[in-house]
C-alpha positions in Angstrom: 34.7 -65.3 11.8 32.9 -66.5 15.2 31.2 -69.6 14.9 29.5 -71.1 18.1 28.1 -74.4 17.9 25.3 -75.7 20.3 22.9 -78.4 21.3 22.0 -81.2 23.4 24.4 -83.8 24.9 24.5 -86.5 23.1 23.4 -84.5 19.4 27.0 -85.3 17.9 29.2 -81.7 18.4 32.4 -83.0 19.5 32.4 -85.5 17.3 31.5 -82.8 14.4 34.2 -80.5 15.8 36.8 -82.9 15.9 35.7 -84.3 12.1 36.8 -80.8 11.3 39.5 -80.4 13.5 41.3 -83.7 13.0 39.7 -85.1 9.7 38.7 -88.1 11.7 36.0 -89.7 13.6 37.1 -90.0 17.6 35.8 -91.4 20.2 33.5 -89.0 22.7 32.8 -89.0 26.4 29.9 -86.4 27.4 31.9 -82.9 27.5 31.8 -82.1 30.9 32.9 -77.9 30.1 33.4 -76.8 27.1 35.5 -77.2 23.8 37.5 -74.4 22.4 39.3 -75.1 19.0 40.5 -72.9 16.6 39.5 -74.7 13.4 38.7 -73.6 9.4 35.4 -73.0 11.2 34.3 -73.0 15.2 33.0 -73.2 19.1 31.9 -76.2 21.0 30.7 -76.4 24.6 28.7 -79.4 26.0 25.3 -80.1 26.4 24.4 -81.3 29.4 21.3 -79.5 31.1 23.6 -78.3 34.4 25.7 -76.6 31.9 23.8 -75.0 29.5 23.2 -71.6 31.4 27.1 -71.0 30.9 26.3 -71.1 26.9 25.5 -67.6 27.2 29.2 -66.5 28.2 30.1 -67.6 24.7 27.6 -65.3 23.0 29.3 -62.2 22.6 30.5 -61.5 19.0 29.1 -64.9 17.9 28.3 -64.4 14.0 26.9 -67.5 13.2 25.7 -70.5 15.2 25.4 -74.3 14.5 22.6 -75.7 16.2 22.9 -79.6 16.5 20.1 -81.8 16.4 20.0 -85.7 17.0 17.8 -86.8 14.1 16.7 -89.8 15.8 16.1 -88.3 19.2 12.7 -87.4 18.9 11.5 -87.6 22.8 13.8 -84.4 22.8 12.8 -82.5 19.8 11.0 -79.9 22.2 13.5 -79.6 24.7 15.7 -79.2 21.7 13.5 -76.5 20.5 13.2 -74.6 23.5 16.9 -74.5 24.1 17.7 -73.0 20.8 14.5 -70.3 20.8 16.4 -69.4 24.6 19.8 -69.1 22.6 18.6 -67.0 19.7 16.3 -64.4 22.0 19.2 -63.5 23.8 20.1 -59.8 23.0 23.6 -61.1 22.0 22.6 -63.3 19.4 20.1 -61.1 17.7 22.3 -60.8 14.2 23.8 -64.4 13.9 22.4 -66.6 11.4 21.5 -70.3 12.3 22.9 -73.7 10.6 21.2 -76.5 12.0 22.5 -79.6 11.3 19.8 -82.7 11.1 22.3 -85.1 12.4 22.9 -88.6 12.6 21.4 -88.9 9.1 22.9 -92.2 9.0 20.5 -94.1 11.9 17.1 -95.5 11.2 13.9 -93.7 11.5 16.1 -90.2 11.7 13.8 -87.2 11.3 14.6 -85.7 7.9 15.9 -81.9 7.4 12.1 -80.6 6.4 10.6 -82.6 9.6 13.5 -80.9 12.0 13.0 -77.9 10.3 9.1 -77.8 11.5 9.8 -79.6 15.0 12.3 -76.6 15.9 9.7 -74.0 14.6 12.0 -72.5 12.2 9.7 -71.8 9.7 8.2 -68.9 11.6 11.4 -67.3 12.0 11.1 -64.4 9.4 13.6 -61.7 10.9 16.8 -64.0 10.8 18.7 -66.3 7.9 18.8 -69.8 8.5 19.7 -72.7 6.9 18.8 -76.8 8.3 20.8 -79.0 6.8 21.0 -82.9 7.0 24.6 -84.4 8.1 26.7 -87.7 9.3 29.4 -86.5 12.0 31.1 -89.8 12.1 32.2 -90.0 8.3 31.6 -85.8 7.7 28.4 -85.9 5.0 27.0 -82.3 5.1 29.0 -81.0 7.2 31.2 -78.6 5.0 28.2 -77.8 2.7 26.1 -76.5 5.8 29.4 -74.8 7.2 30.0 -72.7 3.2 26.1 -71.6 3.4 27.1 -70.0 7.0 30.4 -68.8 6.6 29.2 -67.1 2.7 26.2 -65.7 4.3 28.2 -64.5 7.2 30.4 -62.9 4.8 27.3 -61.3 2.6 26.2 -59.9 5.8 29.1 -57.5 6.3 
């Protein structure tokens, strides 16, 4: 199963990889490249806006993709949104389903699953399974529930 996991720097994606990886939460730097692990589940390349036209090397045979969002970032829900409506209108990604994960559940004034939902216009996406679920990188809440919706779906798919 190919699972590719996206989203802004700073959103929380090595620290979600590595939560799987390592059952632990490290410390992160900005990725400056991109992180490859072989885990239960996964893909994770950076964020950063220099970078982001390299996502689409990683696209082919990509079954599922976790989108991560920084609940609390709000002056970059719509660049958020833009970058994943670029990712999933790519010819390559036309069949993967979506996981977004509402992260950083944990700080105040986070945007809740429903209001993340709306900002990233998922709502009017009828031609493609998706799922938004809230989550807490540093001590793993959600993660693994948002990660068996994708990888059962992923398997109902085949």
């Amino acid at each position: 199963m190919r699972i590719l996991m996206l989203g802004l720097d700073a959103a929380g994606k090595t620290t979600i990889l590595y939560k799987l990886k390592l059952n632990q939460s490290v410390t992160t730097i900005p990725t400056v490249g991109f992180n490859v692990e072989t885990v239960t589940y996964k893909n994770d390349v950076g964020g950063q806006d220099k970078i982001r036209p390299l996502w689409r090397h990683y696209y082919t045979g990509t079954q599922g993709l976790v989108f991560v969002v920084d609940s609390q970032d709000r002056d970059r829900i719509d660049e958020a949104r833009t970058e994943l409506h670029k990712i999933l209108n790519d010819r390559e990604m036309k069949d993967c389903l979506l996981l977004v994960f509402a992260n950083k559940q944990d700080l105040p004034d986070a945007m809740t699953p429903t209001e993340v939902t709306e900002k990233l216009g998922l709502l009017r996406m009828k031609d493609r399974s998706w799922y938004c679920h809230p989550s807490n990188a540093l001590n793993g809440d959600g993660l693994f529930e948002g990660l068996n919706w994708l990888s059962q779906n992923i398997k109902a798919q085949k």
